[in-house]
N, CA, C and O atoms as a GROMACS GRO file, in nm:
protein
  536
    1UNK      N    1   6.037  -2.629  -3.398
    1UNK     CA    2   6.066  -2.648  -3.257
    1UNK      C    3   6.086  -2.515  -3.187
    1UNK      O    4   6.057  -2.499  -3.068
    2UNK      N    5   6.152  -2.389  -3.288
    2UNK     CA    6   6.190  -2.262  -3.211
    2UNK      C    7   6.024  -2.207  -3.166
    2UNK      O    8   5.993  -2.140  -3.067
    3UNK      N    9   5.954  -2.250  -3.253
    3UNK     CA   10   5.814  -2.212  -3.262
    3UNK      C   11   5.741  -2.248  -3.124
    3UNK      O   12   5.685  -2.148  -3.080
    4UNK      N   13   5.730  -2.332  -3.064
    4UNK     CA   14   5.669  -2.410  -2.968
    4UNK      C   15   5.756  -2.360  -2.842
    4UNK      O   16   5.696  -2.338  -2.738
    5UNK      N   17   5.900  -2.342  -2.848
    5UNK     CA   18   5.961  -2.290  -2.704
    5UNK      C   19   5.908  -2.134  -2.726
    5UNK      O   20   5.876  -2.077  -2.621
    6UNK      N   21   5.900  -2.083  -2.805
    6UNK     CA   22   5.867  -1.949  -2.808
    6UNK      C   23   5.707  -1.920  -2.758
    6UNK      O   24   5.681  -1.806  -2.721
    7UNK      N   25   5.622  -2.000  -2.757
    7UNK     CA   26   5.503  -2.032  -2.778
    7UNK      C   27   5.452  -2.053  -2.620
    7UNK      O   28   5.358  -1.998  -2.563
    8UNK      N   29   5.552  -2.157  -2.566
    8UNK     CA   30   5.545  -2.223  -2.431
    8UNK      C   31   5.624  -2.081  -2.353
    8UNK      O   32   5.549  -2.034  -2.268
    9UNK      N   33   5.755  -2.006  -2.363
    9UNK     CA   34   5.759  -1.911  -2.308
    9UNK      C   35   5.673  -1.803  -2.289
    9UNK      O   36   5.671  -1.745  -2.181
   10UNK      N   37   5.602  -1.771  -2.378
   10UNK     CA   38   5.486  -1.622  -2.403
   10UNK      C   39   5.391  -1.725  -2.265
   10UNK      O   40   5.351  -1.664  -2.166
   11UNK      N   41   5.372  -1.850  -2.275
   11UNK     CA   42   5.240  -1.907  -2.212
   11UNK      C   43   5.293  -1.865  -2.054
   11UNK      O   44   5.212  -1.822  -1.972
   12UNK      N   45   5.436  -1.881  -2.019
   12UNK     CA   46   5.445  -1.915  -1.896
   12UNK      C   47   5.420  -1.767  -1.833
   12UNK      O   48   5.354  -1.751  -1.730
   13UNK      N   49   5.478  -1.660  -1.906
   13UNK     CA   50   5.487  -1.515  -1.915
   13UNK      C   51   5.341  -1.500  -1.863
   13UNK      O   52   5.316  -1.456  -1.751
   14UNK      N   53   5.256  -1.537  -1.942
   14UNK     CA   54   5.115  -1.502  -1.951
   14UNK      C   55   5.069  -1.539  -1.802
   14UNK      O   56   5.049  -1.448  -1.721
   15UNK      N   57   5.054  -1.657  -1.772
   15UNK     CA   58   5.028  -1.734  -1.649
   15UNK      C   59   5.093  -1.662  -1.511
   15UNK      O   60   5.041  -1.626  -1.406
   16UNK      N   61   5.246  -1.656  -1.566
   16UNK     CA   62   5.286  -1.570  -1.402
   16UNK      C   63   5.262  -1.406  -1.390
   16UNK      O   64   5.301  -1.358  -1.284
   17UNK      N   65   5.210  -1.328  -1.474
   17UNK     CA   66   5.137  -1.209  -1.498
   17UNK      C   67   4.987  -1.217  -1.413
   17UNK      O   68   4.954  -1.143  -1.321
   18UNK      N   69   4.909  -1.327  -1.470
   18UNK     CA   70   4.758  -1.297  -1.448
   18UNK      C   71   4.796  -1.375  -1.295
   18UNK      O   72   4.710  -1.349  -1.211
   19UNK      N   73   4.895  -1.456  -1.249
   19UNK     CA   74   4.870  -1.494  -1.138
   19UNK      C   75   4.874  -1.375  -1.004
   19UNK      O   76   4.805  -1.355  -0.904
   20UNK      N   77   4.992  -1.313  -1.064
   20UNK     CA   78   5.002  -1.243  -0.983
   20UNK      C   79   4.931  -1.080  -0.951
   20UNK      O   80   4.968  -1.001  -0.863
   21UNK      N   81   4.824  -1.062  -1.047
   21UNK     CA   82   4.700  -1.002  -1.066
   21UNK      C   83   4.604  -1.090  -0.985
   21UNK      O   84   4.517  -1.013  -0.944
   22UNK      N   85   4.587  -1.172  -0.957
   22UNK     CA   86   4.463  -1.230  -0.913
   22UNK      C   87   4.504  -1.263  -0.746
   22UNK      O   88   4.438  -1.315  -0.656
   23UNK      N   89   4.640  -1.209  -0.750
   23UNK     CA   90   4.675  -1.265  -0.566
   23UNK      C   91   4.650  -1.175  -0.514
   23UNK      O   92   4.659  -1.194  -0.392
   24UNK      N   93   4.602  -1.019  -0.553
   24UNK     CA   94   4.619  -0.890  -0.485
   24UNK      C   95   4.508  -0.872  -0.451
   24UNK      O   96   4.409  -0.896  -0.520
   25UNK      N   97   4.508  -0.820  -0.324
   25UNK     CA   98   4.384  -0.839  -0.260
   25UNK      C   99   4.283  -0.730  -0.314
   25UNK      O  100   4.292  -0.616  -0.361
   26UNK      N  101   4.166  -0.834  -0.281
   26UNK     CA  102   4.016  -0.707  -0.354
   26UNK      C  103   4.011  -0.659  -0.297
   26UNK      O  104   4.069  -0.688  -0.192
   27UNK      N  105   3.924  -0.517  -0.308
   27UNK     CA  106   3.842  -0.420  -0.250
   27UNK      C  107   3.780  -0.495  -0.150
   27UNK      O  108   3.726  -0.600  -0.182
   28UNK      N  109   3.779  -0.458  -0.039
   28UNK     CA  110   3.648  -0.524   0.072
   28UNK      C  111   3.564  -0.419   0.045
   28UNK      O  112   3.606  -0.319  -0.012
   29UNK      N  113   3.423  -0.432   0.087
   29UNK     CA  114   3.306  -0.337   0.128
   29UNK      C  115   3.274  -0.332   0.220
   29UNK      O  116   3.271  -0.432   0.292
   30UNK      N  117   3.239  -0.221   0.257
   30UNK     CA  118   3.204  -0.202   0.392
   30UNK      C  119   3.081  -0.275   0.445
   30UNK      O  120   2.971  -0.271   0.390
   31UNK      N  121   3.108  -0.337   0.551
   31UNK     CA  122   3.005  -0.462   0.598
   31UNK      C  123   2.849  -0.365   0.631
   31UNK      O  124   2.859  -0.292   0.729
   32UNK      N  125   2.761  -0.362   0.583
   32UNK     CA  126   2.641  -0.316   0.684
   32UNK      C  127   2.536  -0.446   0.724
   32UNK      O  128   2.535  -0.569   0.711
   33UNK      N  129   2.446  -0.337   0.781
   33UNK     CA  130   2.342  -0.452   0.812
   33UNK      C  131   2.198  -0.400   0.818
   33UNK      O  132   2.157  -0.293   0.861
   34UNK      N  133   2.140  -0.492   0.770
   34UNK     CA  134   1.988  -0.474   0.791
   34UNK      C  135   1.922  -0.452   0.941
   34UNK      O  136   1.922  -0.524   1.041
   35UNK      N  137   1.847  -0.280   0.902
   35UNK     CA  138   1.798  -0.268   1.032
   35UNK      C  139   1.635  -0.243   1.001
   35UNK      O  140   1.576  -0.156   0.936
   36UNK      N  141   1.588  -0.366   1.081
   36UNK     CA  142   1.428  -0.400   1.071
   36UNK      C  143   1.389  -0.344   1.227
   36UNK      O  144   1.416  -0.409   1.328
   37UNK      N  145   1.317  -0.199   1.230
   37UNK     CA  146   1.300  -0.114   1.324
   37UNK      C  147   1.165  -0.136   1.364
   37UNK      O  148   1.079  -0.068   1.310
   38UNK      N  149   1.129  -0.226   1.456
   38UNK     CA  150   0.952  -0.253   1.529
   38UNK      C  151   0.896  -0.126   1.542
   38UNK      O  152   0.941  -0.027   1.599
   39UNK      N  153   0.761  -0.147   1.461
   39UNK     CA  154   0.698   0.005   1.453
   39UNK      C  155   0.579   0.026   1.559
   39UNK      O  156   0.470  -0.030   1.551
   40UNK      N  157   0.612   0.106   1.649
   40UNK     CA  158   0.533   0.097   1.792
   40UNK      C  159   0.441   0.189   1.781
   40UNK      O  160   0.399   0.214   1.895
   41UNK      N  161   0.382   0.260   1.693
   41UNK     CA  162   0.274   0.316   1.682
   41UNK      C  163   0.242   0.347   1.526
   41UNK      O  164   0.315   0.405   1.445
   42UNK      N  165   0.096   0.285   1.503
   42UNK     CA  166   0.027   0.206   1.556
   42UNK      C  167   0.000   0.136   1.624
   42UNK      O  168  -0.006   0.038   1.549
   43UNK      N  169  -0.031   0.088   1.748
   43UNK     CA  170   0.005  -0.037   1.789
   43UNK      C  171  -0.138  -0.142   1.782
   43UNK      O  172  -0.232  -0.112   1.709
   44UNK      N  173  -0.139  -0.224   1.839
   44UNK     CA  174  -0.273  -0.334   1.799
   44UNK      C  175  -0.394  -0.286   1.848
   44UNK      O  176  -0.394  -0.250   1.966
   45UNK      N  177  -0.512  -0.277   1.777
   45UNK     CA  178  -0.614  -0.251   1.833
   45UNK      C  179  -0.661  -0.062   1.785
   45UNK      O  180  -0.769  -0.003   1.789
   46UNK      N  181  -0.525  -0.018   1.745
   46UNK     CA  182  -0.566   0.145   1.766
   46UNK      C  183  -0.662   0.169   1.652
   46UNK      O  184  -0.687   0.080   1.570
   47UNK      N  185  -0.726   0.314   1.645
   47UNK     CA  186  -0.840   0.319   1.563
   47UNK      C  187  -0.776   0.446   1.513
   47UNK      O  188  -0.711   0.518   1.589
   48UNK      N  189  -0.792   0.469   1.401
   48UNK     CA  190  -0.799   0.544   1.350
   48UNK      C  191  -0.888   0.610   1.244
   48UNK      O  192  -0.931   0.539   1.153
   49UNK      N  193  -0.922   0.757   1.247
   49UNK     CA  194  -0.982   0.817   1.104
   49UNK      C  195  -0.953   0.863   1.007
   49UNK      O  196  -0.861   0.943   1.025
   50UNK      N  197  -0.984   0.856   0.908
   50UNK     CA  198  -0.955   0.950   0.762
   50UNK      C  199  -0.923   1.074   0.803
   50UNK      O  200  -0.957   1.127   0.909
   51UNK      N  201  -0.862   1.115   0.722
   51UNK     CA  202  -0.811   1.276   0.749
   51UNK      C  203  -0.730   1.308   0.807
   51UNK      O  204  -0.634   1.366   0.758
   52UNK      N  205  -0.747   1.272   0.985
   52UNK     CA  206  -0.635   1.292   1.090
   52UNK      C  207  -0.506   1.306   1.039
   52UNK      O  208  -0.470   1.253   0.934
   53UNK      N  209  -0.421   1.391   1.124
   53UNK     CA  210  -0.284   1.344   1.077
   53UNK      C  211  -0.245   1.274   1.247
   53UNK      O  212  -0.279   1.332   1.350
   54UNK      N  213  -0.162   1.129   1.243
   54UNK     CA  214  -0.160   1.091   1.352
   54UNK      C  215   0.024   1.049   1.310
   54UNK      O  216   0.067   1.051   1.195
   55UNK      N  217   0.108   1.014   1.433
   55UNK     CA  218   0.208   1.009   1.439
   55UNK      C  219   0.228   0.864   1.411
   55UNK      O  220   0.156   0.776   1.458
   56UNK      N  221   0.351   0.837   1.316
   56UNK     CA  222   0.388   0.663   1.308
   56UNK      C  223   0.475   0.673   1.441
   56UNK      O  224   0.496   0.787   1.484
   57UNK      N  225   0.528   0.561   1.513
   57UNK     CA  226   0.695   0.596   1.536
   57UNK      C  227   0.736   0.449   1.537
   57UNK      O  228   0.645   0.366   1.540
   58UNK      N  229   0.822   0.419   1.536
   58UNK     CA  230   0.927   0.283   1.525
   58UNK      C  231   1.077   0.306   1.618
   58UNK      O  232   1.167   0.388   1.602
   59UNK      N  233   1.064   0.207   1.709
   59UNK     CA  234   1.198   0.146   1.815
   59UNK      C  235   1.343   0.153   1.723
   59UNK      O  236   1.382   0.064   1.648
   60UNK      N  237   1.417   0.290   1.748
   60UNK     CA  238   1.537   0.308   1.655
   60UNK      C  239   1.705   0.231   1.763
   60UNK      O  240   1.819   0.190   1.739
   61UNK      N  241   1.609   0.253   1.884
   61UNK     CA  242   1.708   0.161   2.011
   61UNK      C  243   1.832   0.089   1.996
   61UNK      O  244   1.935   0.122   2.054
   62UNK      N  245   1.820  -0.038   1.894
   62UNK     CA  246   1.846  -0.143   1.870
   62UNK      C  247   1.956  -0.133   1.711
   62UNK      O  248   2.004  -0.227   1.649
   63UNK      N  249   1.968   0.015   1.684
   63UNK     CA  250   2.036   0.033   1.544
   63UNK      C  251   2.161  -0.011   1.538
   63UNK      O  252   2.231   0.024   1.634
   64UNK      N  253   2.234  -0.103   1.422
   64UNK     CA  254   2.334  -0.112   1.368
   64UNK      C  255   2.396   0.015   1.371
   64UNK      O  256   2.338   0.105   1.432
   65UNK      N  257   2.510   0.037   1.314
   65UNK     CA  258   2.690   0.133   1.311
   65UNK      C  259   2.658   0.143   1.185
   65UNK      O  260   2.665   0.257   1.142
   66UNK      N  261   2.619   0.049   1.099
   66UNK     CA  262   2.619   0.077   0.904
   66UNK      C  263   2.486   0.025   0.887
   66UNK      O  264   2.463  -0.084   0.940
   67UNK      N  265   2.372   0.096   0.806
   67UNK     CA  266   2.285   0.070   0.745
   67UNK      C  267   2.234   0.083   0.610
   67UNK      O  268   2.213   0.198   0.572
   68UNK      N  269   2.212  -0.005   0.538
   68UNK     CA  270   2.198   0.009   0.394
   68UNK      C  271   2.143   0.091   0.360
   68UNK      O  272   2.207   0.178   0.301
   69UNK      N  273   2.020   0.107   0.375
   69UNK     CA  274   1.935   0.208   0.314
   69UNK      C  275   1.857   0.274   0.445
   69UNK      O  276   1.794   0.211   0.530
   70UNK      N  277   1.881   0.441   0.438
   70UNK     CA  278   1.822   0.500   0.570
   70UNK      C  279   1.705   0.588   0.524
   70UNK      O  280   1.641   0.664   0.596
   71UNK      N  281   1.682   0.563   0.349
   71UNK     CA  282   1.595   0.636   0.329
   71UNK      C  283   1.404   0.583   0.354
   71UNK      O  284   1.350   0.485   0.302
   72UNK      N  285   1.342   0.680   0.446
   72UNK     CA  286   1.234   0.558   0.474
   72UNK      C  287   1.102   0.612   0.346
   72UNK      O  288   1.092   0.708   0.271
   73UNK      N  289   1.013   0.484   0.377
   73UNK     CA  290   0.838   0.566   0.296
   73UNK      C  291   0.790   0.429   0.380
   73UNK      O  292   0.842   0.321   0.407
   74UNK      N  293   0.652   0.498   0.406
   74UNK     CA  294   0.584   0.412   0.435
   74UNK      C  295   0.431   0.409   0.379
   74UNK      O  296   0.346   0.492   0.346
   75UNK      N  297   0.440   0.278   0.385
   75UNK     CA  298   0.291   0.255   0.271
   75UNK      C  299   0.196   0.186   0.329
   75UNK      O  300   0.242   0.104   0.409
   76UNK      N  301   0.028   0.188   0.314
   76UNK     CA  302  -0.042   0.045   0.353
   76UNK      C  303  -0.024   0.004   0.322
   76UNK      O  304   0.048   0.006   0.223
   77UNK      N  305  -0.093  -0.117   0.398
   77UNK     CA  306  -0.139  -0.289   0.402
   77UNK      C  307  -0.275  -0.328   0.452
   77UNK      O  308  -0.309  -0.342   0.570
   78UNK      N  309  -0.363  -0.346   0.318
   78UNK     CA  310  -0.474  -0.437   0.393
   78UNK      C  311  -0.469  -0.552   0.310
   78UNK      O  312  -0.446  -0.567   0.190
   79UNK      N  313  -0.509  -0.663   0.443
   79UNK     CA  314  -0.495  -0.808   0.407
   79UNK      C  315  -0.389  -0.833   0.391
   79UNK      O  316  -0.312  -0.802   0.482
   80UNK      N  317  -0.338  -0.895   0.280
   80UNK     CA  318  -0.259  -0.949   0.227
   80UNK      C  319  -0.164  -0.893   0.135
   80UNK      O  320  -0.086  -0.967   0.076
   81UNK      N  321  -0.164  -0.724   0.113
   81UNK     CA  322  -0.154  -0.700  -0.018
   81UNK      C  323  -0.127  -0.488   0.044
   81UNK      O  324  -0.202  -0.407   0.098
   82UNK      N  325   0.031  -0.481  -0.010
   82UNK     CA  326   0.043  -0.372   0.035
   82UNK      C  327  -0.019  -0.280  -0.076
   82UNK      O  328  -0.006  -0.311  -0.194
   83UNK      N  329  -0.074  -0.190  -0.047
   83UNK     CA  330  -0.137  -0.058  -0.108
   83UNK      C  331  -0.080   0.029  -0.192
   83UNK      O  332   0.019   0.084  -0.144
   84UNK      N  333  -0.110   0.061  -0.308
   84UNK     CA  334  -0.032   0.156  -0.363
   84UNK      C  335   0.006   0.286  -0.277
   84UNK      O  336   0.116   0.334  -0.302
   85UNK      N  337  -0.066   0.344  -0.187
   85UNK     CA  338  -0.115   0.473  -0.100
   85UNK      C  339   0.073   0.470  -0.051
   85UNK      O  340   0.150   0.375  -0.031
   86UNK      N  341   0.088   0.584  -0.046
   86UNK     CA  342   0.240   0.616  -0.002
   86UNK      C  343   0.164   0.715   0.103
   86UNK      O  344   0.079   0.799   0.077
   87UNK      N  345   0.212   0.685   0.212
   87UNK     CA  346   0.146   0.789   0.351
   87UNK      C  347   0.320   0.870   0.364
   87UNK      O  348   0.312   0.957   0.451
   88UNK      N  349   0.430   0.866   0.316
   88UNK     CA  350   0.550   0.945   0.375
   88UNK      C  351   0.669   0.864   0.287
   88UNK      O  352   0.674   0.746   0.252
   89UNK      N  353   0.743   0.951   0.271
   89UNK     CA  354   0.861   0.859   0.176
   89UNK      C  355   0.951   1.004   0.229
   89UNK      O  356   0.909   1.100   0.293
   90UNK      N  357   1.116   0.974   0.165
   90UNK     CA  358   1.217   0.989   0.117
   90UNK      C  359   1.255   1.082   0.305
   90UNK      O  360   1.295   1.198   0.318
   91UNK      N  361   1.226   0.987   0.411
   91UNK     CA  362   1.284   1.073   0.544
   91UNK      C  363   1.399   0.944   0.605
   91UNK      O  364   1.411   0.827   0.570
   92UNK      N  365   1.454   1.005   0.681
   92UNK     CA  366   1.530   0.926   0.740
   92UNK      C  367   1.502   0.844   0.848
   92UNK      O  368   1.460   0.895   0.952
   93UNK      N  369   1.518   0.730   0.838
   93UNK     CA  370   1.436   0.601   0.940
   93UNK      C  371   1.495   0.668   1.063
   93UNK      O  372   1.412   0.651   1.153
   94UNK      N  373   1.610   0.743   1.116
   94UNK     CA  374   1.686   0.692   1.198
   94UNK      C  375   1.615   0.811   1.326
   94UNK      O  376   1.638   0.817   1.446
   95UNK      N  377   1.511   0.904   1.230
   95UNK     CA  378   1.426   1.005   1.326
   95UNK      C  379   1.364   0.908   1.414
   95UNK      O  380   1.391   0.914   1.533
   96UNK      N  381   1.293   0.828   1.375
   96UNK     CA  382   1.184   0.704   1.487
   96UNK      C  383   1.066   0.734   1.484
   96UNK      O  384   0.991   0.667   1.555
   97UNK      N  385   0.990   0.872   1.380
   97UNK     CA  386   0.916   0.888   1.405
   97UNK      C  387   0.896   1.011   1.263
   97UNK      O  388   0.981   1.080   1.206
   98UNK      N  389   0.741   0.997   1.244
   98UNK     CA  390   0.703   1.038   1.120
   98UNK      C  391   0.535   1.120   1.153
   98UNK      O  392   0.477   1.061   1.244
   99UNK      N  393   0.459   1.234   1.098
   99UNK     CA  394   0.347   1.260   1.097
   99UNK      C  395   0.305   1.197   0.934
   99UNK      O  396   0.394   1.192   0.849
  100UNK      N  397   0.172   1.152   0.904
  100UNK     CA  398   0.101   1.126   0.824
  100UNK      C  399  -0.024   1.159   0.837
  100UNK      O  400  -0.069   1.182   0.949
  101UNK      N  401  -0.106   1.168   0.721
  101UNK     CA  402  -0.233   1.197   0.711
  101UNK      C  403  -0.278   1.081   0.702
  101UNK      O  404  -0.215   0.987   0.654
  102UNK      N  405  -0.407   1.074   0.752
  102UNK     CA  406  -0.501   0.947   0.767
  102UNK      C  407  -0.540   0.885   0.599
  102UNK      O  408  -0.563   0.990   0.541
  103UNK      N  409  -0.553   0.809   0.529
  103UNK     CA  410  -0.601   0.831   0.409
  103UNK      C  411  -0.735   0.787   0.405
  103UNK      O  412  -0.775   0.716   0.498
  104UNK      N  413  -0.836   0.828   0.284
  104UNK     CA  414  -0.957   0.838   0.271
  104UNK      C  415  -0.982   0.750   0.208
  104UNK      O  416  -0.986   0.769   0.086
  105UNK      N  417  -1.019   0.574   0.275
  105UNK     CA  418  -1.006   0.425   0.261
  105UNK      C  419  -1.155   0.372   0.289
  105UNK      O  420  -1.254   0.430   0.334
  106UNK      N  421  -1.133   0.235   0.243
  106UNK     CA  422  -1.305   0.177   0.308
  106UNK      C  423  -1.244   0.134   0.427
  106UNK      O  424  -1.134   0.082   0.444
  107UNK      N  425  -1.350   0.168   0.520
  107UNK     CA  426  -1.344   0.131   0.681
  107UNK      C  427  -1.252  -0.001   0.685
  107UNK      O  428  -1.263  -0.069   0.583
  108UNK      N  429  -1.158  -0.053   0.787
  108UNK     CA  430  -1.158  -0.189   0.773
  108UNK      C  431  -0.992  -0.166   0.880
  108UNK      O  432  -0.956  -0.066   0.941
  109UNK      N  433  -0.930  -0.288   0.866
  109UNK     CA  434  -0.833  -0.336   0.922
  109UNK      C  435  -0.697  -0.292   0.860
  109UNK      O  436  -0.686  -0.345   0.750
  110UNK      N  437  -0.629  -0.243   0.879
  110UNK     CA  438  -0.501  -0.229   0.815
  110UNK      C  439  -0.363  -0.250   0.898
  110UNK      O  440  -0.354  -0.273   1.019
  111UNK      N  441  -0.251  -0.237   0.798
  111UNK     CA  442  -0.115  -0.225   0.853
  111UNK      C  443  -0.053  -0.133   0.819
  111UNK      O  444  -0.100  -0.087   0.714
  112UNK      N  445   0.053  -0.065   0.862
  112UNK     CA  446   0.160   0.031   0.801
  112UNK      C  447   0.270  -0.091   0.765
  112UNK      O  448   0.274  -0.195   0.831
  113UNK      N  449   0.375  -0.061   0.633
  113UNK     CA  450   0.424  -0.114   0.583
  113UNK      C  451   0.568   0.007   0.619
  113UNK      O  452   0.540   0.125   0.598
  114UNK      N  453   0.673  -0.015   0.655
  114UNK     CA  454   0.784   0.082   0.710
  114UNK      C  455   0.914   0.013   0.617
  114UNK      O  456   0.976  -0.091   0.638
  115UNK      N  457   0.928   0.120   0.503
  115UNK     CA  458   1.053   0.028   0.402
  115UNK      C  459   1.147   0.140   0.465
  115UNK      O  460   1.118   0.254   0.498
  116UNK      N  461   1.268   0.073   0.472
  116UNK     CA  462   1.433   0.158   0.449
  116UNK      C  463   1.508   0.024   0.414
  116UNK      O  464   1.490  -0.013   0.298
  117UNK      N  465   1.562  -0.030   0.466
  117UNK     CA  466   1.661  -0.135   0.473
  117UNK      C  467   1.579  -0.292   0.452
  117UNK      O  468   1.620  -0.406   0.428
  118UNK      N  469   1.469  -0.244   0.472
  118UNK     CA  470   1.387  -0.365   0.480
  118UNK      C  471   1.204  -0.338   0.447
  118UNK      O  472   1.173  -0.228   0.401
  119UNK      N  473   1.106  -0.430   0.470
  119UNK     CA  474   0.965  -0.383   0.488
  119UNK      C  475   0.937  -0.452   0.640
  119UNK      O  476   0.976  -0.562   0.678
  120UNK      N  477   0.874  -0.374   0.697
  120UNK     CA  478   0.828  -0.445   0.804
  120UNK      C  479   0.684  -0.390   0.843
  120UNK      O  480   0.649  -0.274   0.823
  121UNK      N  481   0.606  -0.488   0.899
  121UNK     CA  482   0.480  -0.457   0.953
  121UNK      C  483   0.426  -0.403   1.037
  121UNK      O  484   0.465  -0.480   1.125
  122UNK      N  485   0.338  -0.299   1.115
  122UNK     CA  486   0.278  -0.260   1.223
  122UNK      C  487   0.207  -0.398   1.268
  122UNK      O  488   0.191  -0.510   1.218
  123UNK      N  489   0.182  -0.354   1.351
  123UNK     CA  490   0.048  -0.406   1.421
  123UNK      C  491  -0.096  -0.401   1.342
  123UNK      O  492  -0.090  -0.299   1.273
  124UNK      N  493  -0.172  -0.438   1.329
  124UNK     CA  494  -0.310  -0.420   1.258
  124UNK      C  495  -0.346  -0.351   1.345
  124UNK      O  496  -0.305  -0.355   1.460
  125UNK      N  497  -0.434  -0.272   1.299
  125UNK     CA  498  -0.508  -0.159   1.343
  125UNK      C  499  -0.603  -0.096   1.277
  125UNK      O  500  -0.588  -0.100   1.155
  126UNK      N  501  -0.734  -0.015   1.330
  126UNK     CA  502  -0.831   0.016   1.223
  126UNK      C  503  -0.849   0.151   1.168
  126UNK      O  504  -0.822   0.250   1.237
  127UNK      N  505  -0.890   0.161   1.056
  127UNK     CA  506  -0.951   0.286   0.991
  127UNK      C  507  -1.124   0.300   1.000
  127UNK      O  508  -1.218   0.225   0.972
  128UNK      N  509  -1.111   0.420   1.046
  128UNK     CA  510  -1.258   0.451   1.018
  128UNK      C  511  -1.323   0.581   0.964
  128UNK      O  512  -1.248   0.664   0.912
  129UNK      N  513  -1.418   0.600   0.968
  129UNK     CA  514  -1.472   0.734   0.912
  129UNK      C  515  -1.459   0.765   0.755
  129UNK      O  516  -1.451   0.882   0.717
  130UNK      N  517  -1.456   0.682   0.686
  130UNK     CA  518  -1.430   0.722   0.524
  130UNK      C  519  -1.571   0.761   0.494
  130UNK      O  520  -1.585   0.860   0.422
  131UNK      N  521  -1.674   0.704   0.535
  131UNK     CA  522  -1.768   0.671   0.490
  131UNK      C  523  -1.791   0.586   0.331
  131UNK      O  524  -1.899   0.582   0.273
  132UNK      N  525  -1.667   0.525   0.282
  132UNK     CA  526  -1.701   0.467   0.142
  132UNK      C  527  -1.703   0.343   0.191
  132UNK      O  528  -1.645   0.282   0.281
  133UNK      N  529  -1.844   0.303   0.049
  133UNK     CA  530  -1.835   0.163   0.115
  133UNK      C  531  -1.877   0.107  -0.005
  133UNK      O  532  -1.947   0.160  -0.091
  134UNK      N  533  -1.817  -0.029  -0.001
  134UNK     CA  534  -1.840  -0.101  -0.165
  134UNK      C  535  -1.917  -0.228  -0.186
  134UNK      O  536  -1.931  -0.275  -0.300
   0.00000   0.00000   0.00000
């Protein structure tokens, strides 16, 4: 019987210990937010050639106070299916604006793909002048 009060005391010990570990308040994190920045150049219709170096830029206007990730790259998109091609990486979204070189593609329709916090799409727009064709 000494066995079991001794047993049931350690339990209660145990219980009002971890309770009062688990009442203390957590760490909060700092709230951010996803900032999906409309990329205004390119815009629809524009043409572009191989080689050029032409300017991206994206609407920074509209920015959150905390943003997850401010590191940008931006990549194609044709069709359906973003491109391995890295046109700019490791700058800060929060410039609005980036130079790239044109890349040396088959003629056709594309998108810029704009990652930091998110991916988001240009406008379609064209490439031309590669001369490759398949």
């Amino acid at each position: 019987m000494k066995f079991t009060s001794l047993t049931t005391a350690a339990s209660l010990l145990l219980v009002a210990f971890t309770s009062g570990v688990s009442a203390l308040p957590a760490n909060t994190l700092e709230q951010r937010d996803v900032f999906v920045p409309p990329i205004v150049e390119p815009h629809a219709g524009a043409v572009w050639t191989s080689g050029q170096r032409r300017l991206v830029t994206w609407d920074i206007s509209d920015r959150p106070v905390n943003i997850t990730n401010k590191i940008g790259r931006i990549m194609l998109r044709r069709d359906d299916l973003t491109t391995p091609l890295i046109l700019a990486q490791n700058f800060d979204i929060l410039q609005g604006k980036i130079q790239v070189t044109v890349p040396l593609v088959v003629e056709g329709d594309y998108q810029l793909v704009l990652f930091g916090d998110s991916g988001n799409f240009s406008p379609t727009f064209k490439i031309k002048g590669s001369g490759v064709q398949f």
